[in-house]
N, C-alpha and C positions, 0 to 999 in steps of 0.2 A: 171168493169161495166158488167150488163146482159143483155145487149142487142147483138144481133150480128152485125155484119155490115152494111147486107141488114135492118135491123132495123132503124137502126141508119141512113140510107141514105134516107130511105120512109121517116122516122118523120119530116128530115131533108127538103127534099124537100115539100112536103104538106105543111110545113108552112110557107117555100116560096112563095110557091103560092099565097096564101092571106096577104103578106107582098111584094107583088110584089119587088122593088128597094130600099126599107127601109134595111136596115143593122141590123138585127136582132140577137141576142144571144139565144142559148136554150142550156137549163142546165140542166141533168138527178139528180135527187135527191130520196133520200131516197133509200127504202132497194136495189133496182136495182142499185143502184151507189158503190153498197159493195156487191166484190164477195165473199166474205163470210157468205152474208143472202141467203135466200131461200126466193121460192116466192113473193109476193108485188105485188103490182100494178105497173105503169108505170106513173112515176109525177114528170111532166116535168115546168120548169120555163123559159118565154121567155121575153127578156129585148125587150121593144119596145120601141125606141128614139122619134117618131112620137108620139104628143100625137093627134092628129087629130085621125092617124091610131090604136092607142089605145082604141082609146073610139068606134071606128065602130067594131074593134074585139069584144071587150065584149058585143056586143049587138047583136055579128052573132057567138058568142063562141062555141055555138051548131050545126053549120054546120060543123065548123074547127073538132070539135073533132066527126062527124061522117064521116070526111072525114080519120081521121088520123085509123079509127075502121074498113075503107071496104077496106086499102090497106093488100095485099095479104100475106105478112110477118107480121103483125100486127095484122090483125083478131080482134072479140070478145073481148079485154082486159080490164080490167078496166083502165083509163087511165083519170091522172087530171091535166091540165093544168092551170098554172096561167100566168097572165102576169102581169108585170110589166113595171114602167117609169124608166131609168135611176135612177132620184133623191130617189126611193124607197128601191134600193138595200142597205141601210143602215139603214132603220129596222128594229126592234131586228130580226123578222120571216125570211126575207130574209138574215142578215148575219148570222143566223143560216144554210138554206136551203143552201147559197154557201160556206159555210165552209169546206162540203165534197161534194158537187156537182160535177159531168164532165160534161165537157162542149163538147157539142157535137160539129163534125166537120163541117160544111157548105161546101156544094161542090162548 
């Protein structure tokens, strides 16, 4: 994985923030998840059980991801988040994305 640690710990926490007490998953995918590519963006997949809290993310998604763009280890990056319901992770797109995904660690 290309992310460092203090990476991995900002993305992690920002999006707890706006998942307050919801038990959330976030799952680094594509060339970042293989330390063998170069470059990429940063595209990330978060499981949200809440489907309440689901539907008010996607419709404030643009806050979440200028929040995750001003922290200090993160900067500038291109960066795409999706979310998902539990029931969706068995879509072709999604068990593609988690086949090589890491799952990042929640503190």
């Amino acid at each position: 994985m290309r992310l460092d640690p203090a990476q991995q710990q900002l993305i992690c926490h920002t999006l707890q923030t706006f998942f307050k007490n919801c038990p959330i998953e976030i799952f680094l995918y594509g060339s970042r998840a293989n330390d063998a590519l170069l470059g990429g963006d940063i595209d990330l997949l978060v499981i949200v059980p809440d489907p309440v809290l689901y539907h008010e993310i996607k419709l404030k998604q643009h806050v979440v991801l200028a929040a995750l763009k001003t922290g200090p280890t993160i900067g500038d990056q291109k960066i795409d988040v999706k979310y998902i319901l539990p029931n969706q992770v068995t879509e072709p797109f999604c068990e593609l994305i988690l086949k090589n995904a890491v799952k990042l660690k929640l503190p």
